[in-house]
KOLVEXTI-999568 format. One record per residue: residue in three letters; x, y, z of N, C-alpha, C, CB in turn. Coordinates in pm, whole numbers, plus 50000, padded with zeros to 5 digits. Glycine has a CB too. Example, Ala and Ser with C-alpha at 12.3 -4.5 7.8 and 13.67 -1.06 7.14 Angstrom:
2
['ala'; [51319; 49431; 50780]; [51230; 49550; 50780]; [51320; 49670; 50780]; [51131; 49553; 50905]]
['ser'; [51285; 49775; 50708]; [51367; 49894; 50714]; [51290; 50003; 50787]; [51408; 49940; 50572]]
***
This chain:
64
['unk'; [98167; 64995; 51709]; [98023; 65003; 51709]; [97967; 64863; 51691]; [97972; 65099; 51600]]
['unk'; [97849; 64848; 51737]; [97770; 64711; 51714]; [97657; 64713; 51589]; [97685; 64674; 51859]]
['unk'; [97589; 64603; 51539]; [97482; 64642; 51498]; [97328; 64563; 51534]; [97515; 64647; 51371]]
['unk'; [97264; 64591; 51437]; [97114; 64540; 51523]; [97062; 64488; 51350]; [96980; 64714; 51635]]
['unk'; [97003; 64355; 51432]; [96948; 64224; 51300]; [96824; 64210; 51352]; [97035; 64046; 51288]]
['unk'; [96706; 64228; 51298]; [96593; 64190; 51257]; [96549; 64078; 51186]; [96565; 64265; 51209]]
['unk'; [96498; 63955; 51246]; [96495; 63855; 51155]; [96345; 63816; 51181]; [96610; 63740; 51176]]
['unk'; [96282; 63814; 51069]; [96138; 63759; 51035]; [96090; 63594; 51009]; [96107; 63830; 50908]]
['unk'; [95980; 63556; 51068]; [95993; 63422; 51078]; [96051; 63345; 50981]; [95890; 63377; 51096]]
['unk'; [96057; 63391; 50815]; [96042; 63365; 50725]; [96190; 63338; 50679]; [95962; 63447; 50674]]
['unk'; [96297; 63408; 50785]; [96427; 63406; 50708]; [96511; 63554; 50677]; [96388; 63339; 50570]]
['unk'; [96362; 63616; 50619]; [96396; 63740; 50575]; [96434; 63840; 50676]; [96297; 63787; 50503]]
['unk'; [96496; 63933; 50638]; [96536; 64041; 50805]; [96640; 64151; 50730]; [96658; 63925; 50981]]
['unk'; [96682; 64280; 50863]; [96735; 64342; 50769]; [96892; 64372; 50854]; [96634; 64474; 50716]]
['unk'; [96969; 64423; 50853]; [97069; 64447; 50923]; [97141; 64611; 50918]; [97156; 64339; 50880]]
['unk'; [97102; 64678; 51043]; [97141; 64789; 51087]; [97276; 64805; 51137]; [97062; 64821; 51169]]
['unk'; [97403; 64839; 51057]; [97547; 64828; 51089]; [97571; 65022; 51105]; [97655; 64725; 50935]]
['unk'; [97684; 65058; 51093]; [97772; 65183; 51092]; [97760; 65168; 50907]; [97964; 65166; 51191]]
['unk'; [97740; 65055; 50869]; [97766; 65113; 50701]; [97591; 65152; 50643]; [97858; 64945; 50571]]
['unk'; [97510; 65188; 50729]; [97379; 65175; 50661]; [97284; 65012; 50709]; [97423; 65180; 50478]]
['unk'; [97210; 65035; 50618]; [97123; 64908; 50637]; [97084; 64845; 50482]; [96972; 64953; 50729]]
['unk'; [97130; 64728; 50508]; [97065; 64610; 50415]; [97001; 64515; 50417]; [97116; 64558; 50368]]
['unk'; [96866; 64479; 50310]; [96845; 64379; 50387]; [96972; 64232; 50367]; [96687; 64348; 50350]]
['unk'; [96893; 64132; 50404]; [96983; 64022; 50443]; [96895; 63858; 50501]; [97081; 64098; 50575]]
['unk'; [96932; 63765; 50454]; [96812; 63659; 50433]; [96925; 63579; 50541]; [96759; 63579; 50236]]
['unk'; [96820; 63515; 50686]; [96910; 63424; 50781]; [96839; 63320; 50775]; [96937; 63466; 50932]]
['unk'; [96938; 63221; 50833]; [96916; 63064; 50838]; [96953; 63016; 50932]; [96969; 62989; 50752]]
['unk'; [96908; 62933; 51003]; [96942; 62874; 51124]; [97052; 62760; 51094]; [96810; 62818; 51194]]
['unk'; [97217; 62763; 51114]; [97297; 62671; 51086]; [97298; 62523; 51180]; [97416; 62743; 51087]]
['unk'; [97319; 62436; 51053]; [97288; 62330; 51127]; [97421; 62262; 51209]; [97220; 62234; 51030]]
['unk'; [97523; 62336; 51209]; [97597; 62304; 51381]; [97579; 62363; 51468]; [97724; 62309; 51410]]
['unk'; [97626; 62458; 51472]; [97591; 62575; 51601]; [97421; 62603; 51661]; [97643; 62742; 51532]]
['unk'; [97340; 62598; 51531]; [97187; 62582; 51600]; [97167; 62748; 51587]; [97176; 62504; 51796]]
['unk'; [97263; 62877; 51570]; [97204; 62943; 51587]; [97138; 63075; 51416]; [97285; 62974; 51710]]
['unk'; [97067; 63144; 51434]; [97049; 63210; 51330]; [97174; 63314; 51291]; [96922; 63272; 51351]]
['unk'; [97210; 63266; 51142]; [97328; 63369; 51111]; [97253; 63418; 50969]; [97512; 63290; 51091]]
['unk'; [97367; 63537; 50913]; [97335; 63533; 50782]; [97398; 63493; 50665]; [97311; 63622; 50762]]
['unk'; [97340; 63424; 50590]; [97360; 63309; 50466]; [97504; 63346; 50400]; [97223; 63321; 50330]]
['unk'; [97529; 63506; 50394]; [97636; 63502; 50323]; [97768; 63462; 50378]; [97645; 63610; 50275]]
['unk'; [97831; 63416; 50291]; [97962; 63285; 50291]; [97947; 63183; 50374]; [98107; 63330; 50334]]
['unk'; [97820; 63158; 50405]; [97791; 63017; 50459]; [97834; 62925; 50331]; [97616; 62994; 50508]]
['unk'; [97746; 62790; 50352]; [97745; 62748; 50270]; [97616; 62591; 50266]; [97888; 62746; 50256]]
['unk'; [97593; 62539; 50157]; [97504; 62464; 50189]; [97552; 62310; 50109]; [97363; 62538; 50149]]
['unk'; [97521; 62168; 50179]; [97529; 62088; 50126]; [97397; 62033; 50097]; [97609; 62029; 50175]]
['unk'; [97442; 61974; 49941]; [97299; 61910; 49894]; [97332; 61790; 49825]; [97206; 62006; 49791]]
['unk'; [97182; 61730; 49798]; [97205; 61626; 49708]; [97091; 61623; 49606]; [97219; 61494; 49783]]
['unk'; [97102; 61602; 49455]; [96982; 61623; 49393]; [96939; 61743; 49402]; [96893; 61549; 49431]]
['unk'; [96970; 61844; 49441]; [96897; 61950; 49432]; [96804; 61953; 49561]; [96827; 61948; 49300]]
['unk'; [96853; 61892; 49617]; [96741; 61916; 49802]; [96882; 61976; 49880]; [96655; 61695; 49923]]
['unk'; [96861; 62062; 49950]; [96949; 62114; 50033]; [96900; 62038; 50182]; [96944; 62285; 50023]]
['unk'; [97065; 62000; 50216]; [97056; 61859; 50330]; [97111; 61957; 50448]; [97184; 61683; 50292]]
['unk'; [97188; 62005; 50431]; [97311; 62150; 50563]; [97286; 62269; 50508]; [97533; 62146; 50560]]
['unk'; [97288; 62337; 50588]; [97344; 62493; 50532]; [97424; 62516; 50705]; [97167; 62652; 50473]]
['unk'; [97563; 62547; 50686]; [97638; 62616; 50782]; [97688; 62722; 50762]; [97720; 62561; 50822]]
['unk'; [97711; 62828; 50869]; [97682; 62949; 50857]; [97858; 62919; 50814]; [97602; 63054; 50992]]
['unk'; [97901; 63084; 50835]; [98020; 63116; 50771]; [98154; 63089; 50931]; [97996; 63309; 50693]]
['unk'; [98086; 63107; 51061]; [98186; 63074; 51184]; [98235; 62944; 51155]; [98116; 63073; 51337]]
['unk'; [98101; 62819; 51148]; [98087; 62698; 51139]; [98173; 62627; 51039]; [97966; 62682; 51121]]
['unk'; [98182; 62687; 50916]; [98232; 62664; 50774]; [98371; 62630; 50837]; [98221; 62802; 50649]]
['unk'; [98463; 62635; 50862]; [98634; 62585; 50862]; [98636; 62466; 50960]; [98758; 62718; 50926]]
['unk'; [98538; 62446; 51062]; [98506; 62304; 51130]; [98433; 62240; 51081]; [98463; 62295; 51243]]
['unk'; [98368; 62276; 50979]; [98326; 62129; 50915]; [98414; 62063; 50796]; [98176; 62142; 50852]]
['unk'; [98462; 62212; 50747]; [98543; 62126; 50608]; [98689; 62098; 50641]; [98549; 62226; 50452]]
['unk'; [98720; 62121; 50789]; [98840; 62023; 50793]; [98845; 61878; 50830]; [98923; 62073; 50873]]
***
């Protein structure tokens, strides 16, 4: 089965799977360019300013 993502300008959105629906907060990763969702992404910062956030595909090509 597939599912269906709703994403609001804001980030916020919800995700319609076979297990139910949750919501779920997306981010546009900064390699790939496209909107994923945040969980097991990850984000680099400095000071407390967030500089990257890459989604979770992206994550094993950047940290090798």
């Amino acid at each position: 089965m597939g599912y269906v993502e709703i994403i609001h300008k804001d980030g916020s959105g919800i995700r319609i799977d076979e297990q139910g629906i949750k919501e779920a907060t997306f981010d546009v990763c900064s390699k790939c360019g496209e909107f994923k969702d945040m969980i097991n992404g990850f984000t680099v910062g400095f000071h407390g300013l967030s500089l990257l956030w890459v989604c979770v595909d992206c994550k094993g090509a950047v940290q090798a």
